[in-house]
N, C-alpha and C positions, 0 to 999 in steps of 0.2 A: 504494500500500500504506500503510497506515494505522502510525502510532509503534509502536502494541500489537503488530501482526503480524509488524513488524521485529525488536521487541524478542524478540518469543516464536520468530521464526525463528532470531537470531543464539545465543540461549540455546539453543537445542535442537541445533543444529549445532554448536557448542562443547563443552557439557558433554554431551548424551545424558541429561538427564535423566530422574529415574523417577516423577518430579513437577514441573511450573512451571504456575502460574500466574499471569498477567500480568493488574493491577487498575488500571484509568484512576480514579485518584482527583479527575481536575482539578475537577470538579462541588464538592469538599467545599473546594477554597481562592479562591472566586471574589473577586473583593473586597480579598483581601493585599494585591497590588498593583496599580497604576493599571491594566495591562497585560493582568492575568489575569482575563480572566472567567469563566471554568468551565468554557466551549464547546471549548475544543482541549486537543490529549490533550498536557499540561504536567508532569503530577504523575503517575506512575506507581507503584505497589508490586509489587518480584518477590517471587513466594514459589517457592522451586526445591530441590528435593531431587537429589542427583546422586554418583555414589560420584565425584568428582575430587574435590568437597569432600574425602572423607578423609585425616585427618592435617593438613590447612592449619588453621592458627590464623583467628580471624570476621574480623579484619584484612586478612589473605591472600586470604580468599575473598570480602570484599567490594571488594578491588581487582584481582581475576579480574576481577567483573563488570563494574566501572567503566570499568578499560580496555577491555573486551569494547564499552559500551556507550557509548565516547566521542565517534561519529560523532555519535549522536543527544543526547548533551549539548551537542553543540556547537552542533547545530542548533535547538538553542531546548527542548529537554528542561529544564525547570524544577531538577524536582526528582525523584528515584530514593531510594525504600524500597527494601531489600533484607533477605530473610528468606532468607537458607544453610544446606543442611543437607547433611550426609553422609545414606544411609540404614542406619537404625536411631537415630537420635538426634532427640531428641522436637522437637516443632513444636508452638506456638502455635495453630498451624490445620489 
């Protein structure tokens, strides 16, 4: 199973979201470091709407996710965008 799939399975079982989408960004940091070449899924962005978000401060709800998603930080996950929303409260995307 691929990081994405993990990532989007572990979010959807957790929160029930009523929006996630999970964006393998690694392609746009090739090159930062010696290490990263673009090819493996490193750099990820979540974008998740989900009513547990409501009432948590962007603090709160970005270290839901984090802890949520620390197997895969640990295993070599670079780096994690995260975009939290309750629903009804506007989004970027």
């Amino acid at each position: 199973m691929s990081v994405k799939s993990r990532i989007e399975t572990r979010l959807t079982e957790a929160f029930s979201p009523e929006r996630l989408v999970v964006i393998d960004e690694s392609h746009h940091h090739a090159g930062h470091q010696p290490d990263i070449t673009g090819t493996g899924e490193t750099h990820m962005r979540v974008r998740i709407v989900a009513s547990a978000f409501a009432g948590m401060t962007r603090l709160a709800r970005h270290r839901a996710v984090t802890d949520l998603l620390k197997p895969e930080l640990d295993a070599g996950l670079h780096a994690l965008a995260i975009e939290p929303a309750a629903p009804g409260e506007p989004t970027r995307w």
